[in-house]
C-alpha positions as YAML, in Angstrom:
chain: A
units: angstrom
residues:
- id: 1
  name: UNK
  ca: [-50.40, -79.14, -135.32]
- id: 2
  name: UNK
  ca: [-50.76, -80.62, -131.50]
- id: 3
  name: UNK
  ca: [-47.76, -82.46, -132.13]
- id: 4
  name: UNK
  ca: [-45.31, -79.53, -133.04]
- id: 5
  name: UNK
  ca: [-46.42, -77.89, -130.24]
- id: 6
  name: UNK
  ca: [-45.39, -80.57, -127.71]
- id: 7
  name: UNK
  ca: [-41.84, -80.53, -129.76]
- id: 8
  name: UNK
  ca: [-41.70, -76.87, -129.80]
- id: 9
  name: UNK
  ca: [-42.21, -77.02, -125.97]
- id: 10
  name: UNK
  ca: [-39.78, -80.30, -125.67]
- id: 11
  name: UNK
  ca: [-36.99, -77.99, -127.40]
- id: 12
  name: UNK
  ca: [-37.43, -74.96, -125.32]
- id: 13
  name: UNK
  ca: [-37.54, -76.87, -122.06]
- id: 14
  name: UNK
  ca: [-33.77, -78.46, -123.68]
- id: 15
  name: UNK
  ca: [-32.37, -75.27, -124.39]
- id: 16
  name: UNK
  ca: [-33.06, -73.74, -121.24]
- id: 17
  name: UNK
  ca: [-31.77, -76.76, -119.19]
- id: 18
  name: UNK
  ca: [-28.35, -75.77, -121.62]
- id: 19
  name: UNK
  ca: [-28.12, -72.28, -120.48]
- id: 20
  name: UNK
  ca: [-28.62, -73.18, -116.90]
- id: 21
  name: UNK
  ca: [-25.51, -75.74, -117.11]
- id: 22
  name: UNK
  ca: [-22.91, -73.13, -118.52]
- id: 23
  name: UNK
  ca: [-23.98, -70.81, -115.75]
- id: 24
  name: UNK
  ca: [-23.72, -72.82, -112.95]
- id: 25
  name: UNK
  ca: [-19.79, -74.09, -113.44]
- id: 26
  name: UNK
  ca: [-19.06, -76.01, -109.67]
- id: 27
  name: UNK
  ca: [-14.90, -76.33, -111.65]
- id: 28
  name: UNK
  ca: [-14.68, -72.63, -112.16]
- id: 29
  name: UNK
  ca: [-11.06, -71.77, -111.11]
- id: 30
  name: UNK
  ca: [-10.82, -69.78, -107.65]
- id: 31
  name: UNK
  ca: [-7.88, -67.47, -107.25]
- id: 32
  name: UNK
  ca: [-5.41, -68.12, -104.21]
- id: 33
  name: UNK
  ca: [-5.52, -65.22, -101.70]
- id: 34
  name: UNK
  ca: [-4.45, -64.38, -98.31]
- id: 35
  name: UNK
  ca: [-5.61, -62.78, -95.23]
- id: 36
  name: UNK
  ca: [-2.21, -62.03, -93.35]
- id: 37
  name: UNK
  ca: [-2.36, -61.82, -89.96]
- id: 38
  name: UNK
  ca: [0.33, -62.11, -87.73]
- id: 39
  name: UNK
  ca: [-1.46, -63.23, -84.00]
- id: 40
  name: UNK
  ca: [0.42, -61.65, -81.54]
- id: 41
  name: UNK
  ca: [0.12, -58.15, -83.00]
- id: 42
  name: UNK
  ca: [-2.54, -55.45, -83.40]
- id: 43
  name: UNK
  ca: [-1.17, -54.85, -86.93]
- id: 44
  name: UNK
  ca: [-1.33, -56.21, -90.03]
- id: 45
  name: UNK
  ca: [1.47, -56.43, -92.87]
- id: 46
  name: UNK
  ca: [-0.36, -53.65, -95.12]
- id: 47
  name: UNK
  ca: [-0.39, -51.59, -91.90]
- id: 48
  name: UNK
  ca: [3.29, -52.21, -91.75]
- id: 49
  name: UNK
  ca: [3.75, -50.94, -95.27]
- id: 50
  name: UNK
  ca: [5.30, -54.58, -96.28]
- id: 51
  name: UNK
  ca: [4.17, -53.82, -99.63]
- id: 52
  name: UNK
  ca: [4.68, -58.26, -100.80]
- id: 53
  name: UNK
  ca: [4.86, -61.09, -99.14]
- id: 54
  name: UNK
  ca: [6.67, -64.13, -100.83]
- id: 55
  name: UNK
  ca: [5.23, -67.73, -101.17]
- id: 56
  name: UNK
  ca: [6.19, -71.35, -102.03]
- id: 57
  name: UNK
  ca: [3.86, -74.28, -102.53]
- id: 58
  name: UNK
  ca: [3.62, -77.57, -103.67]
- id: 59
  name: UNK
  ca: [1.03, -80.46, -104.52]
- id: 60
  name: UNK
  ca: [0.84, -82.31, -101.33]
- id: 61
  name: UNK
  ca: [-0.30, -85.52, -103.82]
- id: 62
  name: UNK
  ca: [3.02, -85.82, -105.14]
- id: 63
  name: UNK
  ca: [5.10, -83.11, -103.86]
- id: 64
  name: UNK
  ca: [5.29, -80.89, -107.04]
- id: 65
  name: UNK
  ca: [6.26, -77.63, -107.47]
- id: 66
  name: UNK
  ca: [3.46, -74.91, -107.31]
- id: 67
  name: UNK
  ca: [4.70, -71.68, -106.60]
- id: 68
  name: UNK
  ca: [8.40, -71.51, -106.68]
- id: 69
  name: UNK
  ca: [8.72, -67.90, -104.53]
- id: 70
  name: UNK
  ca: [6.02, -66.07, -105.81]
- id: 71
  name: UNK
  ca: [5.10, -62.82, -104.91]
- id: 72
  name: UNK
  ca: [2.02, -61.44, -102.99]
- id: 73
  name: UNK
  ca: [0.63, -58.21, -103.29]
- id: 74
  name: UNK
  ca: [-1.79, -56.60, -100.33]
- id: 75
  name: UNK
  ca: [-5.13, -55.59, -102.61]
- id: 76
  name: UNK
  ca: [-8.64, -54.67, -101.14]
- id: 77
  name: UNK
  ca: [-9.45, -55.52, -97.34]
- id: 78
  name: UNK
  ca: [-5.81, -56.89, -96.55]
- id: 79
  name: UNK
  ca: [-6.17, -59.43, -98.95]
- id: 80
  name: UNK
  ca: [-3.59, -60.82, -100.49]
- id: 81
  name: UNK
  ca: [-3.35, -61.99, -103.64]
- id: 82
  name: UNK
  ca: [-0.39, -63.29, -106.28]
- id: 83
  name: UNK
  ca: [1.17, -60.06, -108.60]
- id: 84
  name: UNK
  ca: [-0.48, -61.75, -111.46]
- id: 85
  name: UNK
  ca: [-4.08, -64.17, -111.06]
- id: 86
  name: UNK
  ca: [-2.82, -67.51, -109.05]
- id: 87
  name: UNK
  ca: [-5.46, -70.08, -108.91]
- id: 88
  name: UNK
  ca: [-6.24, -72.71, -106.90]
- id: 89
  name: UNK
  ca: [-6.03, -76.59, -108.72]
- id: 90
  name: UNK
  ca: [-9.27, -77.79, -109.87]
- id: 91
  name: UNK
  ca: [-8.40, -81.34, -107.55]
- id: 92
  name: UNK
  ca: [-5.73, -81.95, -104.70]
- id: 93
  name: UNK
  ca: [-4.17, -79.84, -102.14]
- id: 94
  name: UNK
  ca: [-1.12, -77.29, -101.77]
- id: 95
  name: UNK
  ca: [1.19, -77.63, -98.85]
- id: 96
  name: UNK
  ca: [2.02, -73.34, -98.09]
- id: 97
  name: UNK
  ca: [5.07, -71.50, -96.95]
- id: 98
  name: UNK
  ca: [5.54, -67.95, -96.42]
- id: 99
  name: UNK
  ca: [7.43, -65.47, -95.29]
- id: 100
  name: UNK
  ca: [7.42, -60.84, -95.50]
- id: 101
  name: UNK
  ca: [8.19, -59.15, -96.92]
- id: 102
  name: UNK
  ca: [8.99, -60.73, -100.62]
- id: 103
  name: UNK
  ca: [12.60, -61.06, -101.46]
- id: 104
  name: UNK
  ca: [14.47, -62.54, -104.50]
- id: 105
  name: UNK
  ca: [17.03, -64.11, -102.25]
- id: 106
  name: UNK
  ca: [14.80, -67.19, -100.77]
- id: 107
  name: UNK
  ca: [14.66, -70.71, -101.65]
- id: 108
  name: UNK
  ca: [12.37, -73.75, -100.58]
- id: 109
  name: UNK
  ca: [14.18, -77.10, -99.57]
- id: 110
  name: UNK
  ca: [11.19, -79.86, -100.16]
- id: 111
  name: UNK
  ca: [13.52, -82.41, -100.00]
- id: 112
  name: UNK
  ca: [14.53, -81.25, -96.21]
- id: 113
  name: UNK
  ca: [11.51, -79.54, -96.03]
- id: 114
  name: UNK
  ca: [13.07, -75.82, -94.71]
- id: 115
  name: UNK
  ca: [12.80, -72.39, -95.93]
- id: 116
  name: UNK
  ca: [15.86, -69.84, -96.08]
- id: 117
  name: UNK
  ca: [15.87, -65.90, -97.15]
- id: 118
  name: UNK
  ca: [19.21, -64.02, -96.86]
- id: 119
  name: UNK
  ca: [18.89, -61.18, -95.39]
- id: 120
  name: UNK
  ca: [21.32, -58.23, -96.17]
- id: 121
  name: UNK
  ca: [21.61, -54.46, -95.56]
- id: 122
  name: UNK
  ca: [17.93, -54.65, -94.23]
- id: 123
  name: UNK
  ca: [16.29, -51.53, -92.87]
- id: 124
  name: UNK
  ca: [15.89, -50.66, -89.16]
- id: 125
  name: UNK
  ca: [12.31, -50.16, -89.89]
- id: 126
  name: UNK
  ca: [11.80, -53.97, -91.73]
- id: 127
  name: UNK
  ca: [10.66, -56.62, -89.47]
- id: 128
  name: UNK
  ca: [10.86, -60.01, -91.39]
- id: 129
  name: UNK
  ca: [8.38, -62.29, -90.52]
- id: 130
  name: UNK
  ca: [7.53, -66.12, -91.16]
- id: 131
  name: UNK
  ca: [5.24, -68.59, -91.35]
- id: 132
  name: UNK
  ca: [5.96, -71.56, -88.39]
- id: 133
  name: UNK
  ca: [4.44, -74.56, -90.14]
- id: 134
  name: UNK
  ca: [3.19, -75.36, -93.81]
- id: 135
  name: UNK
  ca: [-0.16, -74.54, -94.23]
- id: 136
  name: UNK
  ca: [-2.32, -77.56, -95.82]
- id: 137
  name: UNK
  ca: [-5.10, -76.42, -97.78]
- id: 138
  name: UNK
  ca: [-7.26, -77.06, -101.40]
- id: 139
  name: UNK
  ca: [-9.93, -75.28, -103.71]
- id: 140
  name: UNK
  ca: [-11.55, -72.30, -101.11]
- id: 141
  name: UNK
  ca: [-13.15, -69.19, -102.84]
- id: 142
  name: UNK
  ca: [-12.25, -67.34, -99.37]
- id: 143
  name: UNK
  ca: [-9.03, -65.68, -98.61]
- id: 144
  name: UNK
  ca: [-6.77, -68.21, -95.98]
- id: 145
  name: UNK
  ca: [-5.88, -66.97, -92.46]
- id: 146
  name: UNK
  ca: [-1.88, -66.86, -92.06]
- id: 147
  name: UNK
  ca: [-0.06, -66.29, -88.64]
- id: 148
  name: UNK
  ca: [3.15, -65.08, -88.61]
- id: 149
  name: UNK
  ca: [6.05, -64.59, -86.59]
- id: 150
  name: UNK
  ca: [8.61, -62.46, -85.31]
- id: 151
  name: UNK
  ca: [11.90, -63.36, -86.80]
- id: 152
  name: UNK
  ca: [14.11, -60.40, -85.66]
- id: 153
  name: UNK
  ca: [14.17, -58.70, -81.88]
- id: 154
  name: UNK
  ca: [12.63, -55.54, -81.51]
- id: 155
  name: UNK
  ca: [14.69, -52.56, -79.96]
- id: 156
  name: UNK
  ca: [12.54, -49.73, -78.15]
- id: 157
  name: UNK
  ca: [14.13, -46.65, -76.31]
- id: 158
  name: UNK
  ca: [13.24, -44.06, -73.95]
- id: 159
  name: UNK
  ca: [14.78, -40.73, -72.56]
- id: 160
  name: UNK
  ca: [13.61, -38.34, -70.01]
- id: 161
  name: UNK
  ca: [15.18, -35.64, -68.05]
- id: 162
  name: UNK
  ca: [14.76, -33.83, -64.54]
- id: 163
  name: UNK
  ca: [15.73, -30.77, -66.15]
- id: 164
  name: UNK
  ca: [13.36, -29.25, -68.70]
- id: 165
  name: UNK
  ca: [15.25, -27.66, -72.05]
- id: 166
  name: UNK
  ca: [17.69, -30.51, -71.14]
- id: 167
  name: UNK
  ca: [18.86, -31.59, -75.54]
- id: 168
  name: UNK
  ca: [19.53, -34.87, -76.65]
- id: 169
  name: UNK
  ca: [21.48, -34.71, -79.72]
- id: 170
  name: UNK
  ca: [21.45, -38.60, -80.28]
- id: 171
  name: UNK
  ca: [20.73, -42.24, -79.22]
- id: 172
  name: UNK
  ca: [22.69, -44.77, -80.89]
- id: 173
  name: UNK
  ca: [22.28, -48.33, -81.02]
- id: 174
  name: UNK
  ca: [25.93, -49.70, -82.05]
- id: 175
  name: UNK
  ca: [27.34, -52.05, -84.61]
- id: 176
  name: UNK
  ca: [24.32, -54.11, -84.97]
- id: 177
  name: UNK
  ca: [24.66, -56.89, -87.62]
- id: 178
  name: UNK
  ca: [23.60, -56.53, -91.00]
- id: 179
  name: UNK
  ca: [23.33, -59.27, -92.97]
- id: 180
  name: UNK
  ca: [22.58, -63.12, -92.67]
- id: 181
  name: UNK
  ca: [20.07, -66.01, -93.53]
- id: 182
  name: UNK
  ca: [17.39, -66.83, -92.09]
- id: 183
  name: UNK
  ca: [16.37, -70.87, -91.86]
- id: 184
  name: UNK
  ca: [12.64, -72.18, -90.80]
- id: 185
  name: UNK
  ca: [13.26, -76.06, -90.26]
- id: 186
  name: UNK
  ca: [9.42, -77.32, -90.98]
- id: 187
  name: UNK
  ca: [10.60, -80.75, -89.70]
- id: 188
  name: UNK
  ca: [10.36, -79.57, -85.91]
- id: 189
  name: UNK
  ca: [6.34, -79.94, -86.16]
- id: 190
  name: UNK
  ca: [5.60, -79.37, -82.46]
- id: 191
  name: UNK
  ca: [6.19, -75.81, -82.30]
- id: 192
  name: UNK
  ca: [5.92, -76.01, -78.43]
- id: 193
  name: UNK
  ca: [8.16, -73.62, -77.50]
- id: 194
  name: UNK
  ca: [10.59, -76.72, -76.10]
- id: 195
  name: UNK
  ca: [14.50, -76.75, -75.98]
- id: 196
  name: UNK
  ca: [14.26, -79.19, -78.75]
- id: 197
  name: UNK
  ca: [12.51, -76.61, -80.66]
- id: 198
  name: UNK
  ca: [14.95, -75.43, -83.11]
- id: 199
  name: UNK
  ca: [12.89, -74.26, -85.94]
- id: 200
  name: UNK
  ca: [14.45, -71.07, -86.42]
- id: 201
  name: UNK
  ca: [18.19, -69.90, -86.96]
- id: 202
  name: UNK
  ca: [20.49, -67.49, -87.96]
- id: 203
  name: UNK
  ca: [23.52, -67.88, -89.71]
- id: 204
  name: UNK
  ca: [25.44, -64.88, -89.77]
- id: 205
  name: UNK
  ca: [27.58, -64.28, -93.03]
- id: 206
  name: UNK
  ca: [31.17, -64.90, -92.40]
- id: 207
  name: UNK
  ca: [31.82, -60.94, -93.72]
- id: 208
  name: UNK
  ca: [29.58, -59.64, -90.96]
- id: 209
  name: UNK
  ca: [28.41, -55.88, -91.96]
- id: 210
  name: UNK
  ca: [27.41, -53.79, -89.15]
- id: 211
  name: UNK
  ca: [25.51, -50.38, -88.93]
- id: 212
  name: UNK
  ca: [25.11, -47.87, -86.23]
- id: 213
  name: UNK
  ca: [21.22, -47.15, -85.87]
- id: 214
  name: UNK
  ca: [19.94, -43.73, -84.59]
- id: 215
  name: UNK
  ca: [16.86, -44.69, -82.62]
- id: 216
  name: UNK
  ca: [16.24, -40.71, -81.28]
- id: 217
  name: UNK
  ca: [17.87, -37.99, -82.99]
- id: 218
  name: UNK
  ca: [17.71, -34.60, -81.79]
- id: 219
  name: UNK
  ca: [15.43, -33.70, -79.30]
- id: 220
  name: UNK
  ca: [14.88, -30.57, -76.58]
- id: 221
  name: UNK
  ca: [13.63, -32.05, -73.43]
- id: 222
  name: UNK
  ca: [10.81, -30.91, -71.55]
- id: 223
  name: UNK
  ca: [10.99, -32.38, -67.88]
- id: 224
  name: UNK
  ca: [9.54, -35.76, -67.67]
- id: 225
  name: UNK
  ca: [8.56, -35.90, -71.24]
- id: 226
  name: UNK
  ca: [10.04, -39.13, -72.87]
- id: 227
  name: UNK
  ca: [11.37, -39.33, -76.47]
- id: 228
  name: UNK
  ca: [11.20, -42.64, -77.96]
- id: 229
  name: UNK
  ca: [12.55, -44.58, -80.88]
- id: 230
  name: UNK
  ca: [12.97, -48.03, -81.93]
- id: 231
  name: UNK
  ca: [14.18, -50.51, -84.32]
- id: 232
  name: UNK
  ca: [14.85, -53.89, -85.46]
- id: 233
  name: UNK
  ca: [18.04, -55.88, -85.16]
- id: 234
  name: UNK
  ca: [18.99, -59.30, -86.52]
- id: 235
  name: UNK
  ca: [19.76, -62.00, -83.32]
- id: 236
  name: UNK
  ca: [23.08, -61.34, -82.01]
- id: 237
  name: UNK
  ca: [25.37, -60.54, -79.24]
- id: 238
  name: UNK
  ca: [24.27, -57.12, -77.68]
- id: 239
  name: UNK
  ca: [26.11, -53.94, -78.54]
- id: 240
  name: UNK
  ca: [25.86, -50.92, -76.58]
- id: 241
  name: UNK
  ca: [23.70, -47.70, -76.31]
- id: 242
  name: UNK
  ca: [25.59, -44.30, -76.32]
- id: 243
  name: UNK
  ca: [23.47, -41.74, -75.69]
- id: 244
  name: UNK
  ca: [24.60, -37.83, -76.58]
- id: 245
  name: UNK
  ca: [23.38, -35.07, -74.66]
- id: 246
  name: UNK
  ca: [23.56, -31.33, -73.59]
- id: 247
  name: UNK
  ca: [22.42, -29.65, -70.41]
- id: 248
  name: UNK
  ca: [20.33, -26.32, -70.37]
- id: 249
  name: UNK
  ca: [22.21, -23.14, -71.59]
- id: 250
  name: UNK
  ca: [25.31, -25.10, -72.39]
- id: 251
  name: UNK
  ca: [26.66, -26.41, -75.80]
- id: 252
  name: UNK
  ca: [29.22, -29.09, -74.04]
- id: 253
  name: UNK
  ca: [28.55, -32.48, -75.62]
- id: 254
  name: UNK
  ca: [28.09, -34.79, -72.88]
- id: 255
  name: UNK
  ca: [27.98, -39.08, -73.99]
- id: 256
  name: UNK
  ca: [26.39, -41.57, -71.49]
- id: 257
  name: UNK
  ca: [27.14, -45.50, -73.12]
- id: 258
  name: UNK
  ca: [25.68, -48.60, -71.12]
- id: 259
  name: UNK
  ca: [27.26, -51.79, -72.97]
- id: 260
  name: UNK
  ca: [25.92, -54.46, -72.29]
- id: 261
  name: UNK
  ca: [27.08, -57.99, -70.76]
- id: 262
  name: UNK
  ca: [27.83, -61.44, -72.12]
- id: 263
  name: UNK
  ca: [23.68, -61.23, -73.35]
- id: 264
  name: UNK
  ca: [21.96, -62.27, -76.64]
- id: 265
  name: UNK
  ca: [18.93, -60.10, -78.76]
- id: 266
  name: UNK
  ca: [16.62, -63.00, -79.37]
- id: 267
  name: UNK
  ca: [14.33, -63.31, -82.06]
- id: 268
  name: UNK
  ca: [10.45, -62.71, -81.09]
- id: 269
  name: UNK
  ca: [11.53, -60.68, -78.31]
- id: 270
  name: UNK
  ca: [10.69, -56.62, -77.79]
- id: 271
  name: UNK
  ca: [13.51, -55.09, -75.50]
- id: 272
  name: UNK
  ca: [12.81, -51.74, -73.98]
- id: 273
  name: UNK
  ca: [15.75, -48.77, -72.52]
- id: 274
  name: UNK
  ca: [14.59, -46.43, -70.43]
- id: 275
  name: UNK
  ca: [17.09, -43.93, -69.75]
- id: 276
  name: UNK
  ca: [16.47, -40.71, -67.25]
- id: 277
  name: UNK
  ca: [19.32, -38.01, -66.62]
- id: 278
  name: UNK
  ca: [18.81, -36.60, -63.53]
- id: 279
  name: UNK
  ca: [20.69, -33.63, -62.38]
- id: 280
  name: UNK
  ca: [23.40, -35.81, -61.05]
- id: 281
  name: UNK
  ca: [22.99, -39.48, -62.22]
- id: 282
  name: UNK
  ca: [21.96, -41.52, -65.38]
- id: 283
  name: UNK
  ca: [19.60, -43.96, -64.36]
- id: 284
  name: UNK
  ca: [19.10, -46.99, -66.86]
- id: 285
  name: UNK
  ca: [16.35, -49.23, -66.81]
- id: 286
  name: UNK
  ca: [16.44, -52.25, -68.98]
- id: 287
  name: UNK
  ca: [13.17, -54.17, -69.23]
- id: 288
  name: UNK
  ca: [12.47, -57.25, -72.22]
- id: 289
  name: UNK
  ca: [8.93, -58.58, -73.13]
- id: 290
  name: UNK
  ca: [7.66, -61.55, -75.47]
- id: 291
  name: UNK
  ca: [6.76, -60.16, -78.66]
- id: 292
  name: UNK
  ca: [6.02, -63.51, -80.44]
- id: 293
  name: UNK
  ca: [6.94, -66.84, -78.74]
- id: 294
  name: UNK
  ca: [7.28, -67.27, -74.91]
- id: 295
  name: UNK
  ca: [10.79, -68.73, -74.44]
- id: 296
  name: UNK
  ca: [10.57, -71.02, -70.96]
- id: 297
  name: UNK
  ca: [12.14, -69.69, -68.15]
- id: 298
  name: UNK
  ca: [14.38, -73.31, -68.40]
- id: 299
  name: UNK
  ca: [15.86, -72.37, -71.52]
- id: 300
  name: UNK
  ca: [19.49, -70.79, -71.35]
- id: 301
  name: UNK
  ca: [19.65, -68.26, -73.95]
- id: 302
  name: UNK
  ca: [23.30, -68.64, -75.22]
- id: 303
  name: UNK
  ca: [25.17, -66.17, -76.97]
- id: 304
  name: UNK
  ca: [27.39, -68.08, -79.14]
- id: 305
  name: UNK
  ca: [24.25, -70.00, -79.77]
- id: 306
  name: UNK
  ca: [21.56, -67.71, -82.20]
- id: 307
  name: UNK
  ca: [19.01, -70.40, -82.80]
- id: 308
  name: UNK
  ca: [17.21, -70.42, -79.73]
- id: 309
  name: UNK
  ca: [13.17, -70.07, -79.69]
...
């Protein structure tokens, strides 16, 4: 009787030691996620209404493909996670690239090691942003960190008046460009802001579209009470403003248009027009600020050249 006791015991002690091992499972699969952040600005891509954000990966062992443009959806705390369950490999690392938001038209070069989305017909409201390096990483059950980048130039407006009651009937950035592709050369590694850094370019399609954008529409003035709008343009040779305009108690249209020199929009920059009709002048104030990468002040921004950063 002692003795089937002990192996009564012996079996029990077995059988819990079993149910302990399938709990405890250190290869459980962890799903690939994102926490998007973009660094230089206060928000993030849900904020911005993004909506996806597309990725490509491969096995940094032997350069396989992982994820061949797959799409990211914001879920719970700006978390981002793969449309349907991505997980992580149970050994080895992936080698990242990203980009917002998701488009059909992209494609990963591992051979040259570059990343290129064609952008066409995008909205004023859209800035596309991308990753500046490949992100190395393996097996993590938390969400990764991702910076990214500014890769259009940012277009802010203001108009005041002297004369309260004084109408604006619209501001009108002209003929910016509307289609193009977009290139991230990962083979420039230093990311130092240098003149040799040419990670990102523009190739504008050889049928350039262009579209008028209405960055204020109509407004009634009270004095020294700006209006503002804004948008986003691809890099390219500046345009003009023309600005529209009524005085109090008359219904003559009146048009004001500054166009602008020999001068470049530059990606990851955030230009501002301030514009204030006086009772006899138009005064324009032009003013441009670093929205993503600090260009040197040795650089010389070219305008037949849109690949500067």
């Amino acid at each position: 009787m002692k003795r089937f006791f002990i192996c009564a015991a012996a079996a029990i002690v077995a059988l819990a030691s079993c149910s302990k091992t399938e709990v405890v499972n250190t290869s459980a699969p962890e799903e690939i996620g994102f926490k998007a952040v973009t660094g230089v600005m206060t928000k993030t891509l849900g904020d911005l209404n993004y909506g996806s954000m597309g990725v490509f990966a491969s096995n940094s062992a032997d350069d396989s493909e992982y994820f061949d443009n797959t799409e990211f959806v914001e879920g719970t705390d700006n978390v981002w996670t793969g449309a349907t369950a991505e997980d992580w490999p149970l050994e080895g690392s992936l080698d990242f690239a990203l980009y917002a938001p998701f488009s059909n038209s992209a494609d990963r070069d591992f051979a040259n090691n570059t990343l290129s989305i064609v952008v066409d017909n995008y909205s004023a409201q859209i800035d596309w942003l991308y990753g500046t390096e490949v992100i190395t990483d393996s097996k993590k059950n938390t969400a990764m960190p991702v910076d990214l980048r500014h890769a259009l130039a940012k277009i802010n407006a203001t108009v005041t008046a002297d004369l309260a009651g004084l109408k604006v009937i619209s501001l009108v950035v002209t003929e910016t460009v509307q289609n193009g592709t977009l290139t991230v050369d990962y083979t420039e590694t230093d990311n130092d802001q240098t003149e040799g850094d040419d990670r990102l370019s523009w190739e504008i399609a050889d049928d350039v579209i262009t579209k008028n954008w209405t960055l204020i529409g109509e407004n009634t003035l009270a004095k020294d009470s700006p209006v503002e709008g804004y948008c986003y343009v691809i890099p390219s040779e500046q345009t003009s403003l023309e600005l529209t305009y009524s005085l109090p108690e008359s219904d003559d249209e009146l048009t004001y248009t500054h166009t602008f020199g020999n001068a470049y929009w530059v990606d990851g920059k955030s230009y501002t027009y301030n514009i204030k009709i006086g009772v006899n002048e138009i005064k324009f104030q032009p003013n441009v600020d670093d929205w993503a990468i600090e260009i040197p002040d040795d650089i010389i921004i070219d305008p037949n050249t849109p690949n500067n950063n």
